[in-house]
C-alpha positions, 0 to 999 in steps of 0.5 A: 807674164801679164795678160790681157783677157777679153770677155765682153758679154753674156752674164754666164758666159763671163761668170764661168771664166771666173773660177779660170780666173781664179784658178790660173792665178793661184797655179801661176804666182808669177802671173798678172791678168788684165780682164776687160768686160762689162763693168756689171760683171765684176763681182764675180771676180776674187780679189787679188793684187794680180788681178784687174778689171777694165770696164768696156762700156760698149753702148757708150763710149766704147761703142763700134769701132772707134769706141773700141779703138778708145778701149785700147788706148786706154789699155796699149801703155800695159806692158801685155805679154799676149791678149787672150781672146775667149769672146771671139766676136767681131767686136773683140776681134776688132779690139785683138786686131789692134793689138796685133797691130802693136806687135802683141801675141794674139792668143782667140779659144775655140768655141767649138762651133762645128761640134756643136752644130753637129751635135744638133742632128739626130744621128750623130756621134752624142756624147758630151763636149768639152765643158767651156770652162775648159775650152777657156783652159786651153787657150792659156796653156798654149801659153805654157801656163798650168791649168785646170780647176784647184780645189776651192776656185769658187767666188767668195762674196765677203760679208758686208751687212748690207744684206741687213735691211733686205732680210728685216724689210722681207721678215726672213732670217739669215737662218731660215732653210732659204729656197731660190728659184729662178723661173725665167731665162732669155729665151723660152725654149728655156722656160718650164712654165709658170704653172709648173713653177706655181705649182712646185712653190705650193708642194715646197709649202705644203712640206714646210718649206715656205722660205721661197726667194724668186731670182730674175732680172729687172725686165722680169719682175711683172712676171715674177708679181704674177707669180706672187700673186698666188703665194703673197709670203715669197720674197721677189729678190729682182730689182732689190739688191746689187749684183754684189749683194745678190751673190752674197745673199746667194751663198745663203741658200740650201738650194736653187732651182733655175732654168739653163740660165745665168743664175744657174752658172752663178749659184755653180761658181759660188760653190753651191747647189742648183737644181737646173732644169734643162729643155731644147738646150743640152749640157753635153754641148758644154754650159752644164752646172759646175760641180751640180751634174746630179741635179740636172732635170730633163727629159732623156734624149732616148725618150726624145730624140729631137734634143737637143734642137738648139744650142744656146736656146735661140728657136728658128722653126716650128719644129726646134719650138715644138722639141722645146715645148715636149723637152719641157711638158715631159718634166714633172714637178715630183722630178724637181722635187726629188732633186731638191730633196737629194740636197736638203736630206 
């Protein structure tokens, strides 16, 4: 069986049908899969002679509807036996439409939309959601395809040395106990706060932990040098390496702390530990850390029962930004600390 799978966009949400991925290939050896993304995100993809990544160049040449029409010439000579859908947005169901067109099986996996919505309101039913790892999941085994997670799905980054240059230019060592923290997210109701992340690089230091590296995306490296300004030996990792090479350096650190953010999710498929730290947003509504539910952070929604008041960080009102606000004023930096403490001992 040969699929095609579309999954545009957003940095997390595609890193999390990595380990899918991975683990559909290795429960179905008769299976090949055609993945369509944004070319920035295939790092995170194991390498298999049954897998292959088609770059959707959505701001160019794949731009609108007759942009994606080009995508699919491209791409309607592969013998697909169905297209599976796990964006469900209008671009990619654009792109299933002309498929469907040319006969082919459309398979589109539920968000959950209404689930989550209701899981927005105080007096609901509040328990958690399927996980979107596993919402992913169903839509393949409506094609009669094993699923669910094997044991080692994770991604692993092949040593290259190109990491060589980055250690000597910032005087670390590959051996050094190295602590990533990733202070900033797309959204602010996200955020705890650079005072609290300031002041949780000064305790790390004070207990002889001071090989601190800060993870962020090019837009954030003026906050991340203001951040600096105050600890001048933490290394800023943003802007100085590939994505490829970032992943790499990732599979090096001890721990890392991080905001319900893409850089959660990619410490989470590389197999490795990070302490999230959780706002108006809620891991029960299904983008919870893989295989890192015990270092979750957050404010219980007994003690706060406004959380969650978004689902995926957007704030509309005064009220869903003063929840975000409270969610994350209620965790201290002693918390955090006690959870980076749980992986190093």
């Amino acid at each position: 069986m040969h699929l095609l799978v579309i999954r545009f966009s957003a940095m997390g949400d595609v890193a999390l049908t990595a380990p899918v991925v991975h683990s559909l290939l290795e429960r179905n050896p008769a299976l090949k899969i055609t993945f369509v993304s944004n070319k920035a995100f295939e790092p995170f993809f194991n390498r298999s002679d049954r897998f292959s990544f088609h770059p959707a160049e959505l701001k160019t040449k794949h731009k609108g509807a007759g942009g994606l029409f080009e995508l699919f010439k491209e791409l309607k000579t592969q013998p697909f036996d169905a297209v599976v859908d796990l964006h469900d947005v209008l671009r990619s169901r654009i792109l299933c439409t002309y498929f469907k067109g040319q006969g082919k099986r459309i398979i589109r996996f539920n968000k959950g939309r209404s689930e989550k919505k209701k899981l927005l309101k105080p007096d609901c039913d509040f328990k958690p959601l399927p996980h979107t790892t596993a919402r992913y999941f169903e839509a393949f085994q409506s094609l009669g395809l094993s699923i669910g997670m094997t044991d080692d799905p994770w991604k692993k980054p092949k040593s290259s040395g190109e990491l060589n240059e980055f250690f000597t230019a910032n005087r670390l060592s590959p051996e050094a106990k190295l602590i990533g923290i990733a202070p900033f997210a797309l959204h602010e109701s996200k955020i705890w706060g650079s005072d609290k992340i300031d002041a949780l690089i000064g305790k790390l230091k004070e207990k002889g932990l001071d090989n601190i590296l800060l993870f962020g995306g090019r837009n954030e490296i003026d906050r991340l040098q203001r951040l600096q300004e105050n600890h001048p030996e933490v290394v800023i990792v943003a802007g100085q390496l590939e994505l490829n090479q970032e992943l790499e350096l990732m599979t090096m650190l001890r721990v890392m702390v991080s905001m319900d953010s893409s850089n959660m999710h990619l410490m989470s498929i590389l197999g490795k530990k990070v302490v999230s730290i959780w706002g108006g947003t809620h891991h029960f509504l299904g983008f919870g850390p893989l295989g890192n539910e015990g270092l979750i952070v957050e404010v219980p929604r007994e003690t706060l029962p406004c959380r969650p008041c978004t689902i995926y960080g957007k704030t509309d009102s005064q009220k869903q930004r003063d929840c975000a606000k409270a969610a994350m004023d209620g965790i201290t930096v002693d918390q955090v600390l006690e959870k980076i403490r749980k992986v190093l001992l």
